[in-house]
C-alpha positions as CSV (number, residue, x, y, z in Angstrom):
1,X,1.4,63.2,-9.3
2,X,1.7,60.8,-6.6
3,X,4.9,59.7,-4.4
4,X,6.2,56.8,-3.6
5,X,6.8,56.3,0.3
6,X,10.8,54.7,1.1
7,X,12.4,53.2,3.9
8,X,14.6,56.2,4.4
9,X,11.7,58.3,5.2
10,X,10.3,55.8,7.7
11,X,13.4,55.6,9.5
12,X,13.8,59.3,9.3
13,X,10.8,60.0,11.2
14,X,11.1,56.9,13.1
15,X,14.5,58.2,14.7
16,X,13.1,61.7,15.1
17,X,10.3,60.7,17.1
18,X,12.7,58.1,19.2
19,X,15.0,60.9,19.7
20,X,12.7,63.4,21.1
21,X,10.8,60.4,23.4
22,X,13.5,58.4,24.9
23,X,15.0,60.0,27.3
24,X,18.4,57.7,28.6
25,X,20.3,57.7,25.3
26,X,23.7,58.5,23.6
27,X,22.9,57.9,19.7
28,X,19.6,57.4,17.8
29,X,20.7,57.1,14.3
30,X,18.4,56.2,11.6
31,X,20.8,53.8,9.7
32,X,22.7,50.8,10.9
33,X,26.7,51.8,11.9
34,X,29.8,49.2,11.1
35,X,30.1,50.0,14.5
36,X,28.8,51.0,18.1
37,X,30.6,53.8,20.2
38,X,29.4,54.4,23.3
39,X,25.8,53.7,25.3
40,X,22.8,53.3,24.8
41,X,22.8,53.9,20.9
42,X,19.4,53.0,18.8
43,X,19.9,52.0,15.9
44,X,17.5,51.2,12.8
45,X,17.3,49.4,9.2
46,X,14.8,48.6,7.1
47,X,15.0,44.9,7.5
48,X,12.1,43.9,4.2
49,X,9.6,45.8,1.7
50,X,6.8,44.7,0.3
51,X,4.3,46.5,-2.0
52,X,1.6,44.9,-3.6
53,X,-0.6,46.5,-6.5
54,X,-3.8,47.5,-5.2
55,X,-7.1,46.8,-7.9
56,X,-8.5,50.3,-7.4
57,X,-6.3,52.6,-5.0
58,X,-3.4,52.3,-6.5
59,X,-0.3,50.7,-4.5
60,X,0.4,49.8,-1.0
61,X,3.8,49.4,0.8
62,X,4.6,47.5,4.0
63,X,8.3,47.6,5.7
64,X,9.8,45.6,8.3
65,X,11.7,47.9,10.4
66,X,14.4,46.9,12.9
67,X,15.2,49.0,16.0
68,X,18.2,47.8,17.5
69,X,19.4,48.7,21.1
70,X,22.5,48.5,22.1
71,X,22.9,48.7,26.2
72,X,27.2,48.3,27.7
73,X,26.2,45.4,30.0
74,X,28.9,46.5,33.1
75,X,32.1,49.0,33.0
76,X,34.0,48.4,36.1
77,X,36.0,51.5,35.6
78,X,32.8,53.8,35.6
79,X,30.6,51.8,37.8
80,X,28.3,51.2,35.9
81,X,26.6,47.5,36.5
82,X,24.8,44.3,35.3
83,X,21.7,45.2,36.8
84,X,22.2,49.3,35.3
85,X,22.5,48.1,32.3
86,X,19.1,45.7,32.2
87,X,17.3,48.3,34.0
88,X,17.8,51.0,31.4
89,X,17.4,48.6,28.4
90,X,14.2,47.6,30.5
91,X,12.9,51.6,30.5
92,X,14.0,51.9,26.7
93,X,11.7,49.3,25.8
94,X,8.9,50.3,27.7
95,X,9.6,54.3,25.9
96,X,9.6,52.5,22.3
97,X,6.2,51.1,23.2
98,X,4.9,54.2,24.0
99,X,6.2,56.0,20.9
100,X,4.6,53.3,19.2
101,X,1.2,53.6,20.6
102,X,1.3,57.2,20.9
103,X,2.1,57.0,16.8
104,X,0.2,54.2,15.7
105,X,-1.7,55.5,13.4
106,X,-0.9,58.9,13.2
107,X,2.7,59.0,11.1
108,X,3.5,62.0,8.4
109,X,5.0,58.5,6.2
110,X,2.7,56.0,7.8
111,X,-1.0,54.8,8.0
112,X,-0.5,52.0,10.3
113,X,2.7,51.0,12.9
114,X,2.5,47.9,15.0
115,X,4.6,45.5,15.9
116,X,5.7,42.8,14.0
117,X,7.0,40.1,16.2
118,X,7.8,39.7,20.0
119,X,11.8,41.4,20.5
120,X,14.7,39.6,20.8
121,X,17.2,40.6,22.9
122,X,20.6,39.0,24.0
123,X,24.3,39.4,24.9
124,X,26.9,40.3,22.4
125,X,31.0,41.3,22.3
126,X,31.4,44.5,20.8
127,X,34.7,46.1,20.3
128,X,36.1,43.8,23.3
129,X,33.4,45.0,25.5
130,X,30.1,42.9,26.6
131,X,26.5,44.9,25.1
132,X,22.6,44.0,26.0
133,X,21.5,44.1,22.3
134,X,18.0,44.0,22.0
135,X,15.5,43.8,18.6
136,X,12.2,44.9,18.1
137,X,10.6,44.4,15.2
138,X,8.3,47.1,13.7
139,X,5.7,46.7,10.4
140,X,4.9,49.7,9.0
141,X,1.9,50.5,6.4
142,X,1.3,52.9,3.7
143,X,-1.8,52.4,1.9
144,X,-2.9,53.7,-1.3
145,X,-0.6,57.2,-2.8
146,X,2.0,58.9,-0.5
147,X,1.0,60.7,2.6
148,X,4.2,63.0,1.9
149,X,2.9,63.7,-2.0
């Protein structure tokens, strides 16, 4: 009996491996929060799903995944500045590529994890207090039955 592969599992080990590679953060959570309490956080959600029928080996499934960094752009109480803050949103960037060419090919719920499009980040007002909030965009493959069957 096969198993069917779902997003939940992909963003399990998705955050697990995040967690245990970056090393300046607060929060990874595998889920996306009504809110954001303190910084960094990385968060993640399963943004589409496709899965095609395959003729001869069975089915396929290919998710869009959405890592979403959230950096506090300046706290003048703490000290903590503009250039801090796109510094360290900088160096998380440059850890999620590594995690993502380090596991490329080689997930427990994956066969194949690239990129999907170039990141966007921006500035946003959270909770009365200005955020770097950047998203990268992930495709992730599972071809033919489930890797976790």
């Amino acid at each position: 009996m096969t198993s069917t592969v779902s997003g939940s599992a992909v963003r399990t080990e998705l955050a697990t491996l995040l967690s245990s590679h970056i090393a300046h953060k607060n929060a990874v959570l595998r889920y996306a929060p009504s809110a954001i309490t303190g910084s960094p956080v990385i968060t993640m959600a399963r943004a589409s799903s496709d899965r095609p029928r395959l003729t001869i080996r069975g089915t396929s499934a290919k998710f869009i995944v959405v890592i979403e960094v959230y950096v506090l752009q300046a706290d003048v109480e703490s000290g903590w500045t503009e250039e801090q803050a796109q510094d360290l949103l900088d160096t998380i960037e440059a850890e999620i590529t590594d995690v993502v060419s380090q596991h490329a090919k080689n997930g427990t719920n994956w066969d194949s994890l690239d990129y999907a499009r170039q990141s966007e980040a921006t500035m946003i007002i959270m909770q009365g207090k200005p955020y770097w909030w950047e998203r990268i965009f992930l495709t992730v493959e599972v071809k033919g039955e489930s890797k976790t069957a």
